[in-house]
C-alpha positions as CSV (number, residue, x, y, z in Angstrom):
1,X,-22.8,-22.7,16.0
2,X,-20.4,-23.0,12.7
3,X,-21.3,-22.1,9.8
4,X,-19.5,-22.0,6.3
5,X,-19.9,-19.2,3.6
6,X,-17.8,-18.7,0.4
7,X,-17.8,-15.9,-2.0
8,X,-17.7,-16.4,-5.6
9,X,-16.8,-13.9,-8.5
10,X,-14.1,-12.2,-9.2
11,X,-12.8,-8.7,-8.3
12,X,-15.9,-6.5,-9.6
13,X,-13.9,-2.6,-8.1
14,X,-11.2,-3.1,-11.3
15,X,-11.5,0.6,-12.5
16,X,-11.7,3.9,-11.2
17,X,-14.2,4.7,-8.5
18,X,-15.1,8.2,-6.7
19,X,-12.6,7.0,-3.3
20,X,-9.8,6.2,-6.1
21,X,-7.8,9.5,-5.5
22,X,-8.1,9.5,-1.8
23,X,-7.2,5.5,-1.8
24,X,-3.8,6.2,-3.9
25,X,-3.2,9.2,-1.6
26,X,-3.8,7.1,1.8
27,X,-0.8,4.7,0.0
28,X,1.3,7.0,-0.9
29,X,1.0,9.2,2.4
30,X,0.3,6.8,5.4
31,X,2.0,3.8,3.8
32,X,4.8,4.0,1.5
33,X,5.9,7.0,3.4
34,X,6.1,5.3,6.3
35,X,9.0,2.5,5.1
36,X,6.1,-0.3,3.5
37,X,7.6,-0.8,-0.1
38,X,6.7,-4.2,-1.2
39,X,4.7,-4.0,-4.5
40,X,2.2,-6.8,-4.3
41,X,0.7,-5.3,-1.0
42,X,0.7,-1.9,-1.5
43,X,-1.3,-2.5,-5.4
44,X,-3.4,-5.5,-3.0
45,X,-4.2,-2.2,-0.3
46,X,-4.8,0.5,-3.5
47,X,-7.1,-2.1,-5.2
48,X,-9.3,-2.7,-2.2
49,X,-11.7,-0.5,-2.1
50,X,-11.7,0.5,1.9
51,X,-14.9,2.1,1.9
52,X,-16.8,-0.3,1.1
53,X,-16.0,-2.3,4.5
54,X,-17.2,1.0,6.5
55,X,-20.6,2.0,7.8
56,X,-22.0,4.2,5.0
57,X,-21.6,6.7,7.3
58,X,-18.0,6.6,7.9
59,X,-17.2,6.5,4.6
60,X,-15.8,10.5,4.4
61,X,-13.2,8.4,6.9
62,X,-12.7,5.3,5.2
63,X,-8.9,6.7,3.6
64,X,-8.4,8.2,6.8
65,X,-4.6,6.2,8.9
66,X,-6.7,5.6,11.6
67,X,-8.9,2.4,12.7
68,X,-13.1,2.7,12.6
69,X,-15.9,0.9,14.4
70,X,-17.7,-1.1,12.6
71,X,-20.4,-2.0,15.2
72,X,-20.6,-4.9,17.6
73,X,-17.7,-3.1,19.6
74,X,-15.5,-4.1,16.9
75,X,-13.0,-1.8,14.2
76,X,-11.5,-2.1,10.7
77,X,-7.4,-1.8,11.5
78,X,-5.5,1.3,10.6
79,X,-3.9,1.2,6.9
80,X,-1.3,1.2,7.8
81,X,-1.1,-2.0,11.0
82,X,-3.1,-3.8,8.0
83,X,0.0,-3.1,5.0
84,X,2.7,-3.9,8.5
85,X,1.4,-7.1,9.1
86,X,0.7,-8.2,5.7
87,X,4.4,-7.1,4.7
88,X,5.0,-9.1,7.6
89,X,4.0,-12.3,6.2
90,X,6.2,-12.3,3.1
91,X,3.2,-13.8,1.1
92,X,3.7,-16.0,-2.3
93,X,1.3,-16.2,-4.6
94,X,1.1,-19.6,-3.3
95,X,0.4,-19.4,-0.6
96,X,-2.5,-20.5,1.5
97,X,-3.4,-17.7,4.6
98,X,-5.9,-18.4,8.1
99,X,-6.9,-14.9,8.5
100,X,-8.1,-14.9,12.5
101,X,-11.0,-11.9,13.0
102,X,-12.6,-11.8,9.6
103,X,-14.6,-8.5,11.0
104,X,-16.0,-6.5,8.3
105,X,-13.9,-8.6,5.6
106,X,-11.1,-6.0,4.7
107,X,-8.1,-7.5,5.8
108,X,-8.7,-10.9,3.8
109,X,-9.4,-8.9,0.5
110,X,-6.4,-7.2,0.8
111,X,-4.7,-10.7,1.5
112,X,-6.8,-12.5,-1.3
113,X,-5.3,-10.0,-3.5
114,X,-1.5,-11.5,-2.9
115,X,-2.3,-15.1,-1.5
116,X,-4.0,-18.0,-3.7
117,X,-6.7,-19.2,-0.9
118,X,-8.0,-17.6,2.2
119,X,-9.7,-18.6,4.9
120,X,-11.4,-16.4,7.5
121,X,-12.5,-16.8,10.8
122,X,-14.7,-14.9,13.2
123,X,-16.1,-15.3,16.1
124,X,-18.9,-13.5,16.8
125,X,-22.2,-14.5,14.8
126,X,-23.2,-11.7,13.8
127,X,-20.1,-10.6,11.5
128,X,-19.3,-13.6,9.4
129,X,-22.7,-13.8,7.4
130,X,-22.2,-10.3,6.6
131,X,-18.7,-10.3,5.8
132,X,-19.0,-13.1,3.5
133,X,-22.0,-11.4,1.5
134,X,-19.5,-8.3,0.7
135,X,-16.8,-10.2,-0.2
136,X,-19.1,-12.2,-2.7
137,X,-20.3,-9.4,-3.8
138,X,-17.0,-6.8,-4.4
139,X,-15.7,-10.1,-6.1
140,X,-13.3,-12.2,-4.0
141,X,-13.4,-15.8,-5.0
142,X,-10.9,-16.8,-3.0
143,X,-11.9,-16.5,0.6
144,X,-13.4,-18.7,2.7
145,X,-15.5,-17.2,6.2
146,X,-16.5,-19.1,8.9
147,X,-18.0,-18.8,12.1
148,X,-16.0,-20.1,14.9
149,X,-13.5,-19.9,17.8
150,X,-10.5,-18.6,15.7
151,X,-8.0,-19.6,18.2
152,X,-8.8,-23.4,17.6
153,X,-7.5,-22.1,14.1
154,X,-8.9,-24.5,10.6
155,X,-7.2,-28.0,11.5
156,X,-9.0,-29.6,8.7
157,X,-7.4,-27.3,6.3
158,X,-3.9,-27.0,7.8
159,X,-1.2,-26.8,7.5
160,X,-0.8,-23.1,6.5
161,X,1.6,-21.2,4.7
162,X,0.3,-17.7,6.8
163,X,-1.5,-17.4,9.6
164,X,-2.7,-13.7,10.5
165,X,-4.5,-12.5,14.2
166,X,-6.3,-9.5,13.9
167,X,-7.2,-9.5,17.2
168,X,-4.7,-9.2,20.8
169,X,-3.9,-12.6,22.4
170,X,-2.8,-12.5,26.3
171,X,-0.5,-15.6,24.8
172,X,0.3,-17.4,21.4
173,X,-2.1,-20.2,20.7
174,X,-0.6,-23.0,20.4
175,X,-3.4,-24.3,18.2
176,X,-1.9,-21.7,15.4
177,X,1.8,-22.3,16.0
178,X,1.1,-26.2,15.3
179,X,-1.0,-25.6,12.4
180,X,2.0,-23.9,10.7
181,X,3.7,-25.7,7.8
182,X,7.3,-25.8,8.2
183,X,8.4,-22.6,7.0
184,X,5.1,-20.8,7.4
185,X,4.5,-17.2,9.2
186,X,2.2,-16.4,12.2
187,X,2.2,-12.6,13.0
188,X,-0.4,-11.5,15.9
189,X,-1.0,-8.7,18.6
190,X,0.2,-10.0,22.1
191,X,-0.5,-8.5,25.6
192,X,-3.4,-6.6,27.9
193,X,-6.0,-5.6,26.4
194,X,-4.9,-2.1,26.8
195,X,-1.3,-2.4,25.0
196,X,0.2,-4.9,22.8
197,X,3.6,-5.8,20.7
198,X,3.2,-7.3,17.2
199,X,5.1,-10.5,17.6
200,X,6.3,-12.7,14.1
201,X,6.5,-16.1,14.5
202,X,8.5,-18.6,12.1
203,X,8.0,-22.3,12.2
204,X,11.2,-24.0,11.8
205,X,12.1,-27.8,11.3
206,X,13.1,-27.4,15.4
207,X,10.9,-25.0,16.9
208,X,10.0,-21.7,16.2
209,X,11.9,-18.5,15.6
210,X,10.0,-15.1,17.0
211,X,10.5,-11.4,16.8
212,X,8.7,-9.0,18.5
213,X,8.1,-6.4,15.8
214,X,6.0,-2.6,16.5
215,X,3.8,-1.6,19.2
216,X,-0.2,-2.0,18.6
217,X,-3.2,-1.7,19.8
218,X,-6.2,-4.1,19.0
219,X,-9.5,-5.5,19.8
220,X,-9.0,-8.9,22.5
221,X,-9.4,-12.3,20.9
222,X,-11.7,-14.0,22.2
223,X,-11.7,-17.7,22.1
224,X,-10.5,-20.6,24.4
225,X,-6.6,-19.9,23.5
226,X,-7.5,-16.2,24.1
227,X,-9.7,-13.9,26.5
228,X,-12.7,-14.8,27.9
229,X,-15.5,-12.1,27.0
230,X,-16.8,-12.2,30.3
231,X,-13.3,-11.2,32.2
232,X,-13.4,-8.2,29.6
């Protein structure tokens, strides 16, 4: 199954709202604190309102440094992992960005906040429709969700300026590192399911340049370039 949603709007959380204080707070505290500086993603992480991609229930949490479930056996990252890997990608306003494990949605808002076009992908069926619906309705024109093995990547959109994996890889997919353009940015999780390293990946007219950046600790990726759910 593959199916294609895209939200339409624009950004509707503009003024103040009752999570504003604890939102500038989580910036200030868990992120800037922490060595992120770069303007465009922290205003991108204070404008998006984080508790609107939690279970109403977890909403008292949703400003909280630490990732949350959001059913399905899946979580919304950290603050902080989202601001590291953003920062990560040195995004232009430009720029086009595959986001791999759309999830609840919160990652690409934050990156449709900095990049000029999004796309999203997620695997598991029961994510994407919802995800898409939120981000149509907080107001995020620019993302694209689909439904679909996100470590086959978007070939029919490539090449990409970003590429960002929200989700641990045993390897790197080559399927990504191809769909690059020249110049472009990959950063994903890689190892066990258990423990992984944040490894940057910079295409290059020969090749590709990599640094392994902090250690992480994500959901697998499941897909044919990444771990099959029924070895999990």
């Amino acid at each position: 199954m593959r199916a294609e949603i895209e939200s339409a709007g624009g950004p509707r959380n503009a003024g103040r709202d009752a999570f504003a204080s604890a939102r500038a707070q989580m910036v200030e505290g868990q992120i800037r604190r922490r060595g992120i500086f770069d303007t465009a993603v922290l205003r991108a992480i204070e404008e998006v309102p984080r508790h609107d991609f939690v279970p109403e229930g977890l909403q008292s949490r949703a400003y909280d440094d630490v990732p949350l479930p959001i059913g399905g056996g899946q979580t919304i990252s950290q603050p902080y992992i989202v601001a590291a890997m953003t920062v990560a990608l040195r995004l232009q306003a430009t720029d086009r960005v595959l986001d791999i494990g759309t999830g609840c949605g919160y990652q690409a808002a934050v990156l449709s906040r900095i990049a000029a076009e999004v796309y999203s992908i997620e695997v598991r069926q029961d994510l994407p429709i919802a995800a898409a619906e939120r981000l149509a309705r907080l107001g995020y024109a620019n993302v694209q969700v689909r439904c679909g093995d996100g470590t086959l990547g978007l070939p029919e959109a490539a090449p990409f300026d970003a590429i960002l994996v929200a989700a641990a890889a045993p390897d790197l997919p080559q399927p990504l590192v191809e769909q690059l353009a020249v110049g472009g940015r990959l950063i994903l999780p890689v190892g066990p399911p258990e423990r992984q390293h944040l490894k940057l990946l910079i295409r290059q007219e020969q090749g590709v340049k990599t640094m392994v950046l902090e250690p992480c600790q994500f959901v697998p990726l499941i897909g044919q370039y990444g771990w099959q759910e029924a070895r999990l």
